[in-house]
C-alpha atoms as one frame of an Amber mdcrd trajectory, in Angstrom:
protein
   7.852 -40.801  38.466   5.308 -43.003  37.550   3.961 -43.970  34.147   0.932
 -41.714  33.258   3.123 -38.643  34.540   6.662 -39.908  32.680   4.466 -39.753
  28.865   3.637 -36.126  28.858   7.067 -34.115  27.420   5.340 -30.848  28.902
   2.910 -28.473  29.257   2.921 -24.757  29.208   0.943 -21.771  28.340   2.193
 -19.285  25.060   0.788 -16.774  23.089  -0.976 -16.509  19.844   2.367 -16.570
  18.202   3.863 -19.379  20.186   5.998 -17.160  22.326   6.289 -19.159  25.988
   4.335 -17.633  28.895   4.366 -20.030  31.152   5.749 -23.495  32.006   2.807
 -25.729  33.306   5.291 -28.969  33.452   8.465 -30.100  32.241   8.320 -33.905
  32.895  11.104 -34.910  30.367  13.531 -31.927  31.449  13.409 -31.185  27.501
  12.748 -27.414  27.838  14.582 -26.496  30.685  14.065 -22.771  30.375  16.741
 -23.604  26.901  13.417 -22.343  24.535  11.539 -18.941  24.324   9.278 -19.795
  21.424   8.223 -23.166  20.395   9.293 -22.669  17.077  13.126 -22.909  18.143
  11.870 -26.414  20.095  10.151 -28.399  16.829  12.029 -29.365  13.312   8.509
 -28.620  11.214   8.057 -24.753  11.629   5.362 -24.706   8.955   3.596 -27.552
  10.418   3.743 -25.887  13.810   2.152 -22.576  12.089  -0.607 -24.292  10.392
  -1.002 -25.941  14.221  -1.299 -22.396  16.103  -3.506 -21.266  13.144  -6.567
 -24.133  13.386  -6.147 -23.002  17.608  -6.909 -19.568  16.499  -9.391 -20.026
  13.685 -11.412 -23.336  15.509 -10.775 -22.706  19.458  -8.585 -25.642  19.834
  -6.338 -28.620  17.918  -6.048 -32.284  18.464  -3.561 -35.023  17.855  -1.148
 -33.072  15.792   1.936 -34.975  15.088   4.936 -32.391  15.460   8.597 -34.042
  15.611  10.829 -32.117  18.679  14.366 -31.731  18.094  16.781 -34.066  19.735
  13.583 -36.464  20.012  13.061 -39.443  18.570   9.877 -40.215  20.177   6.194
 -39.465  18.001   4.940 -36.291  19.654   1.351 -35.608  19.819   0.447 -31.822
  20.046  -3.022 -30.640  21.496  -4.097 -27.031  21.708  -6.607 -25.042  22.996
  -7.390 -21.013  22.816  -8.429 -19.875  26.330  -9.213 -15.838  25.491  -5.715
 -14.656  24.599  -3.987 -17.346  25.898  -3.197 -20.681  24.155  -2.705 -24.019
  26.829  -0.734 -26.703  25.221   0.196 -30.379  25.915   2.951 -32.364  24.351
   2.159 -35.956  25.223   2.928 -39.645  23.979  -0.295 -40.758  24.169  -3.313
 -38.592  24.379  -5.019 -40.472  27.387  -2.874 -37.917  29.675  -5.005 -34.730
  28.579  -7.389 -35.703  31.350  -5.005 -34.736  33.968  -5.542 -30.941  31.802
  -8.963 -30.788  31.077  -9.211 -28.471  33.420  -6.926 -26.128  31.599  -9.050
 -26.851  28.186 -12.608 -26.254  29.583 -12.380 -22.467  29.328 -12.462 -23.387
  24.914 -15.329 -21.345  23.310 -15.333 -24.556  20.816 -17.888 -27.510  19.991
 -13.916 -29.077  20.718 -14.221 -28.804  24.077 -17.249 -31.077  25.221 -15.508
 -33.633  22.184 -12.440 -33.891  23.930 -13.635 -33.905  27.398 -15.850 -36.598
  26.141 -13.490 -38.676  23.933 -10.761 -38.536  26.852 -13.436 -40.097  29.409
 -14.641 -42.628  27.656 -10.989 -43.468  26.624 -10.447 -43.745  30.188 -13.481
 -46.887  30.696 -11.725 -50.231  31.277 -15.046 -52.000  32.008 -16.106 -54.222
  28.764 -19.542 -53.299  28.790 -18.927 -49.917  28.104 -16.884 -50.437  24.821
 -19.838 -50.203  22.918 -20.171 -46.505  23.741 -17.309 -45.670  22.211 -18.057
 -46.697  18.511 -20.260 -43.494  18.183 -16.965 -41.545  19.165 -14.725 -43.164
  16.904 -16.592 -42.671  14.090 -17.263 -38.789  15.056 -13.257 -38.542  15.477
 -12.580 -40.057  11.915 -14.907 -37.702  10.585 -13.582 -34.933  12.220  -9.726
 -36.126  11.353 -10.730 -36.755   7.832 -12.754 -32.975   7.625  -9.306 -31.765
   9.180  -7.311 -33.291   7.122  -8.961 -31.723   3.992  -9.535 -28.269   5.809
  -5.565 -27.871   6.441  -5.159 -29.308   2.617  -6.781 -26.764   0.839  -5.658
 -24.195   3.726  -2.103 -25.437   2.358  -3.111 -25.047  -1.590  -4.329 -21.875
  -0.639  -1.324 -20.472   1.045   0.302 -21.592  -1.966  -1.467 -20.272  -4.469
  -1.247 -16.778  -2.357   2.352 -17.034  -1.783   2.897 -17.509  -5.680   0.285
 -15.114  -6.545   2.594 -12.642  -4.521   5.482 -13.899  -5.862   4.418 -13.092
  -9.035   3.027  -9.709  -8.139   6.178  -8.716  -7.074   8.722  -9.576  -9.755
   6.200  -7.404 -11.960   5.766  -4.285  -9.130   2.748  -4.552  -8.433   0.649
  -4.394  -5.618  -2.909  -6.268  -5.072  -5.888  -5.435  -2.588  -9.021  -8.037
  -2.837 -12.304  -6.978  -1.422 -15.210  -8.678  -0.901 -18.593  -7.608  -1.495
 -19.431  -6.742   1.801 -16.691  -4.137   1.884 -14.029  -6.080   3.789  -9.963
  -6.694   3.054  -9.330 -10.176   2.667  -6.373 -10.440   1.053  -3.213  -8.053
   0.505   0.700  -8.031  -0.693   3.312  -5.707   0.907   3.166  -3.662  -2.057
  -0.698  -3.300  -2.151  -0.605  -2.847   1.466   1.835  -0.029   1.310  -0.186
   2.121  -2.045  -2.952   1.554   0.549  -1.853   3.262   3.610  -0.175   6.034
   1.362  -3.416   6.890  -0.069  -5.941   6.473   2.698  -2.816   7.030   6.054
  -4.840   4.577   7.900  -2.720   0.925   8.654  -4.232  -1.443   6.845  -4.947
  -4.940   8.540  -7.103  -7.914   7.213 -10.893  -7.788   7.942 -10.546  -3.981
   7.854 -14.199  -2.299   6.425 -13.392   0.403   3.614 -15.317   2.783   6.509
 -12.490   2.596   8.092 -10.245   3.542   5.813 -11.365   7.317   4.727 -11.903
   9.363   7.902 -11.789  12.781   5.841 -12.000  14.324   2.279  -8.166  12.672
   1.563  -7.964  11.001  -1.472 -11.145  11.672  -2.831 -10.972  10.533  -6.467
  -9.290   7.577  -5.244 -12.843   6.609  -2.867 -14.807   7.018  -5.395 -13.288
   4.653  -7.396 -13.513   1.659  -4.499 -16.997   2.871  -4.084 -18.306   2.905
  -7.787 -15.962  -0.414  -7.947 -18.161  -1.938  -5.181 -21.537  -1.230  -7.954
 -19.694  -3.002 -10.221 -18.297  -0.034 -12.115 -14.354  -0.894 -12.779 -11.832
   1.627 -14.435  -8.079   1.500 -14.932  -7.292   4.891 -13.782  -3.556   7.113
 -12.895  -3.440   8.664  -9.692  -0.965  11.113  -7.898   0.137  10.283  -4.307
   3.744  11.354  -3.667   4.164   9.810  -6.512   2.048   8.546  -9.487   0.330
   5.009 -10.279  -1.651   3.070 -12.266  -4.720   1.797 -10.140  -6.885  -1.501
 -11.857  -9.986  -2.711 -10.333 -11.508  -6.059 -12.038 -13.743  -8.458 -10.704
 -13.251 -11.340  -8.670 -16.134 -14.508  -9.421 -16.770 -18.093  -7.547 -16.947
 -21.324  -9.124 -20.341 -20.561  -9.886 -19.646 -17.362 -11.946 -21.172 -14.823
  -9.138 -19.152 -12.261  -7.983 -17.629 -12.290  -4.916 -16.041  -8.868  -4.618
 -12.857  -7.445  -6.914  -8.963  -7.238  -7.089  -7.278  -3.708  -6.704  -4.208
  -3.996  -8.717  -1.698  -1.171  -8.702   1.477  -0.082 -10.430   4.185   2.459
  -9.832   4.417   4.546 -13.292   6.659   7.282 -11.628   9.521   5.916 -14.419
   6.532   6.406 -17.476   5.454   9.457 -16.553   9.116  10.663 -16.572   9.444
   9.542 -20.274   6.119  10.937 -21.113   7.530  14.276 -19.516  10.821  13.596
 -22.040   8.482  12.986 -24.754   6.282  16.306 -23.993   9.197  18.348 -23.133
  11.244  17.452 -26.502   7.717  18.169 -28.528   7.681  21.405 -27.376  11.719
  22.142 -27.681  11.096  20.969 -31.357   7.932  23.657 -31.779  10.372  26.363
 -30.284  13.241  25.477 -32.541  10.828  26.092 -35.542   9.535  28.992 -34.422
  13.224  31.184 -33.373  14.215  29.627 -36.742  11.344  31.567 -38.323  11.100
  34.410 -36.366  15.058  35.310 -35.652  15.722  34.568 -39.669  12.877  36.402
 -40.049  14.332  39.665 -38.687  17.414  38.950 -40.333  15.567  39.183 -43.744
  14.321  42.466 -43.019  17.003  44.164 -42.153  18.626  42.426 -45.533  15.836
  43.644 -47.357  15.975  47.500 -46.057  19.671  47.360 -46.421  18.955  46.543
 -50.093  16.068  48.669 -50.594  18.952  51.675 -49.444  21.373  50.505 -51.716
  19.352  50.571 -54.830  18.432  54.074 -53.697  21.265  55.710 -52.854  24.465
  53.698 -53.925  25.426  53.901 -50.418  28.052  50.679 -50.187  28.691  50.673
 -46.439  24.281  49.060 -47.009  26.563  45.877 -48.979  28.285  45.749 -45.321
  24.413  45.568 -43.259  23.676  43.063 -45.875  26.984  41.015 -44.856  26.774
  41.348 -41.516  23.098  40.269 -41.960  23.422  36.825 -43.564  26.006  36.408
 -40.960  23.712  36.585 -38.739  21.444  34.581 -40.401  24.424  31.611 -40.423
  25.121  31.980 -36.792  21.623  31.684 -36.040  21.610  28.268 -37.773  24.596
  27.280 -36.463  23.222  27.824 -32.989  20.172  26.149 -33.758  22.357  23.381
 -34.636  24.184  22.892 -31.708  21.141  23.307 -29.400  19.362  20.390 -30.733
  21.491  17.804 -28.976  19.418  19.474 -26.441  16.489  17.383 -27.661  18.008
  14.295 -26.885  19.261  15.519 -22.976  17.158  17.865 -22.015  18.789  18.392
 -19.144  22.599  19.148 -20.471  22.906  22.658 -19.163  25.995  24.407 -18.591
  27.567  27.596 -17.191  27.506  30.658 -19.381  28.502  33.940 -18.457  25.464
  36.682 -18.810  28.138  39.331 -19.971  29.688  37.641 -22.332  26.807  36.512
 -24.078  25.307  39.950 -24.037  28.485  41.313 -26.213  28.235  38.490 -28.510
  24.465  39.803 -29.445  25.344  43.153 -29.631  28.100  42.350 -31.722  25.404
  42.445 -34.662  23.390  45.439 -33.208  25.682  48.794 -33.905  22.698  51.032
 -34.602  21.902  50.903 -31.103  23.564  52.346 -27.507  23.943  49.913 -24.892
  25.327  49.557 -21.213  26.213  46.413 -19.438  27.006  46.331 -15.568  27.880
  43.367 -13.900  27.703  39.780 -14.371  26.678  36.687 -13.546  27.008  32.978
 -14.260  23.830  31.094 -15.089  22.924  27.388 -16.527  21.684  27.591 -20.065
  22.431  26.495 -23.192  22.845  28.227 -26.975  18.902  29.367 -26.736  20.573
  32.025 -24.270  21.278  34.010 -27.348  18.090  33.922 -28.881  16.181  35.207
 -25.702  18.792  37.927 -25.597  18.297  38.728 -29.264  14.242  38.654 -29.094
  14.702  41.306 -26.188  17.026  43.585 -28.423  14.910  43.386 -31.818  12.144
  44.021 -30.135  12.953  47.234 -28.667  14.083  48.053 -31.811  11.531  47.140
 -33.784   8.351  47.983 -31.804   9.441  50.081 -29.055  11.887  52.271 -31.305
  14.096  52.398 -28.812  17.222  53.890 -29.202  19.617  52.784 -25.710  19.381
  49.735 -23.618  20.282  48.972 -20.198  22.450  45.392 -19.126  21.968  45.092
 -15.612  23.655  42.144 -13.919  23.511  41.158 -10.078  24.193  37.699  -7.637
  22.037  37.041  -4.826  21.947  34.383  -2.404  18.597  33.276  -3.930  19.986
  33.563  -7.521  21.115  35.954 -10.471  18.660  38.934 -11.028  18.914  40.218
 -14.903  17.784  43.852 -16.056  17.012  44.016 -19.471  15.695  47.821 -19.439
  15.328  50.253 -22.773  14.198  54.018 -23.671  11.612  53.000 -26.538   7.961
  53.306 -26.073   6.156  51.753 -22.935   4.267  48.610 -22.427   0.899  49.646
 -20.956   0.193  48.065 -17.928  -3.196  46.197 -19.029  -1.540  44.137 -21.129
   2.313  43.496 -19.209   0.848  39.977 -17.850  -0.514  38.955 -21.491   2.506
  39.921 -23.863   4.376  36.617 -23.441   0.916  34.473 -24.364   2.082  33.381
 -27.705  -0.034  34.390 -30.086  -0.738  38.063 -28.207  -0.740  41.033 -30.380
  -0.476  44.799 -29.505  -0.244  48.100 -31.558   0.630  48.777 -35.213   3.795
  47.021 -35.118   2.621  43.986 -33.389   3.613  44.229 -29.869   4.120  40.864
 -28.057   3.988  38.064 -29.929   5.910  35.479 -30.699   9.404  36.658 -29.746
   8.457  36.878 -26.079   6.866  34.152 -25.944   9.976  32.441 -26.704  11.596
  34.441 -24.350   9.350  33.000 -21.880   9.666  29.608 -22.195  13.787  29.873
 -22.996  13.542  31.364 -18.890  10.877  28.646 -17.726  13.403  26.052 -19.700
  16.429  27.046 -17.507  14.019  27.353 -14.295  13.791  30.763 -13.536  11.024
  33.514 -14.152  10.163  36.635 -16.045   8.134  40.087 -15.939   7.924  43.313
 -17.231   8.573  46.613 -14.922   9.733  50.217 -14.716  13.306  50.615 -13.681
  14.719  53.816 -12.457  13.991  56.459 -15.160  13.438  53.368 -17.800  10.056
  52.805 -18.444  10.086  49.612 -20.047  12.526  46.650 -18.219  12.310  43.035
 -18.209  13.353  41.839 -15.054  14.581  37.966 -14.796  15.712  35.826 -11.796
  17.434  32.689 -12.745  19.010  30.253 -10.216  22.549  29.896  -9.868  23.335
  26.363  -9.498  19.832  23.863  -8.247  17.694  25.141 -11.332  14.509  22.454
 -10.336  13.983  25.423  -7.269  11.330  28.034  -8.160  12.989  31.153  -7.207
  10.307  34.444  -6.839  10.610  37.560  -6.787
């Protein structure tokens, strides 16, 4: 083996990636088919990537000095794209590339003419040539020097990105920049993700926002990049399986113009759930003020007629209605009581048999005939008896009725309830209003308030309510409550 052929370690042919393609030559023995990729071959991987990357970016990649493992040797590297391809040499001295410059012609570079220049006049022996070479060793310090600061601030910029996204992601958030002209330039994993949720298009660098919107998907969410793009920024919450917090802010030069702006977003899926806590234990507190009100409310009356009687007639079984009404009127606060640990876990439900909490109610209701048939467990809490109550007073009160119905029954798709009496009907224009809450009907005030708590007591354990015939009974309230998964939405 002679000398020029024994300096070159080898030659082959990989991809953009360094995987190895092809072996050109192995003078050394040092690969022997041991290496797939050349980043299993050298010690500095990063030094290797920022290598492949000027070959990419530049067409080709001179004089790189890249330690091999198990070598003691210097190694010179020297690179050059050829359309998808990338031909390498790893050499001692870089006087052996003209044995490749063959291999390094097909370069779309200003490199390649350099090279095949710089290596021929390299190769003069004659003195009066040297002076020819001057001009070339001044081009190649200016060139090593303009490298040398190119892959510096390439470095500080990788840097700065990887701590950038470093930072990003300890706080969960994801970034998108885009420059004026519409392009990605830079993304994290999280801002890459937000973006191919909202626009299901992969995202990839250089990417035009054109490309990103092919229908009418996610149209609030284009018109933000596009009024972003006029320079019109907004912080702004958006639903995409899931909700988040979407910035846009500018993004200036050295020189204070603006170069395009920063897409910053933020999962608030966790703040929206308190803000649903919040919301949802506002309105528990408005509906514990108003049964208070309205179920003492009834309570009073009756007290008051029972009173009214007694002064009349003398009649002392009225002392026993007044009795049994302030009972009442304590058990009402005493349920009130125990459902407001409600407002602190709004979702503490529990089993309670439909039966059983019928006779409770009726317990306080002798004046009137019912019938209960069947039962049925539901999840609900102490607001159960309330609903049940509001159903029963106002029969009484506004219906006149004189009998009610209990009608229990389990279905696959949950428990159906039948809350039917004999008083006066509901006319049909106004069954889909009555449980607004501030609806009023008729001389003794129809509707109202006590079914609109009876509405949202059913929403609250997730099931739904409306108003029907039944059978011979003109007037029935027909629930549906799920058994056991109470988030489902069970319909009639």
């Amino acid at each position: 083996m002679n000398k020029e052929s024994s300096i070159i370690y080898f030659a082959l042919i990989t991809n953009n990636r360094g995987k190895i393609k092809k072996i050109l030559r192995d003078d050394q023995g040092y690969l022997r088919d041991k290496f797939t990729t050349l980043e299993t071959c050298v010690e500095d991987k990063e030094k290797l990537i920022h290598f492949y990357r000027e070959i990419v970016c530049h067409g080709a990649a001179i004089n790189w000095e890249i330690k091999l493992k198990e070598m003691s040797v210097p190694c010179r590297f020297f690179g050059g794209k050829i359309n998808d391809q990338i031909v390498l040499v790893c050499s001692a001295d870089n006087i052996d590339l003209l044995y490749f410059i063959q291999e390094l012609t097909g370069m779309n570079s200003f490199f390649t003419d350099f090279i095949r220049q710089r290596l021929k006049l390299f190769s003069i022996t004659k003195p009066d040539k040297k002076e020819y070479l001057n001009p070339f060793y001044e081009i190649n310090n200016e060139l090593v020097t303009l490298h040398r600061n190119l892959v510096e601030k390439d470095e500080a910029l990788t840097r700065l990105t990887n701590q950038l996204d470093t930072v990003f992601k300890n706080a969960g958030l994801g970034f998108v920049f885009f420059k004026n002209n519409g392009t990605i330039d830079l993304f994290n994993d999280i801002g890459k993700a937000f973006m191919e949720r909202m626009t299901h298009a992969s995202l990839k660098q250089g990417m035009n926002i054109k490309e990103l919107f092919h229908d009418d998907h996610q149209i609030v969410f284009k018109e933000i990049l596009l009024k972003s793009f006029k320079g019109d920024f907004t912080t702004q919450d958006i639903s995409c399986d899931g909700w988040y917090e979407i910035r846009t802010t500018p993004i200036n030069n050295e020189a204070g113009k603006q170069e395009g702006f920063l897409l910053i977003t933020n999962d608030i899926n966790r703040r929206k759930a308190y803000e649903k806590i919040i919301e949802d234990q506002k309105e528990y507190l408005y509906l514990m003020n108003r049964i208070l009100r309205h179920d003492l409310s009834n309570i009073f009356m009756i007290a008051k007629s029972a009173t009214s009687l007694y002064r009349r007639t003398s009649n002392e079984e009225m002392l026993d209605s007044i009795v049994e009404a302030s009972n009442r009127g304590i058990q009402i606060i005493e349920r009130i009581k125990n459902a407001e640990k409600i407002l602190y876990n709004p979702e503490d439900l529990y089993p309670i048999s439909l039966r059983e909490a019928i006779q409770k109610v009726m317990m306080d209701y002798k004046m009137i005939k019912f019938t209960c048939r069947g039962d049925g467990i539901i999840y609900a809490d102490d607001l159960l008896y309330s609903l049940i109550n509001n159903l029963v007073s106002n029969a009484i009160r506004h219906g006149k009725a004189t009998e009610m119905l209990f009608e229990i029954s389990t279905e696959k798709k949950g428990v159906i309830f039948n809350v039917a009496n004999n008083g006066k009907p509901i006319p049909n224009s106004i069954k889909d209003k009555i449980f607004e809450e501030h609806f009023k009907f008729g001389e003794t005030i129809q509707g109202g308030l006590g079914l609109f708590i009876v509405k949202k007591t059913v929403e609250r354990y997730g099931g739904h309510v409306h108003v029907d015939s039944y059978g011979e009974w003109q007037t029935c309230f027909r629930f549906m409550f799920p058994q056991k998964n109470r988030t489902e939405s069970p319909e009639f």
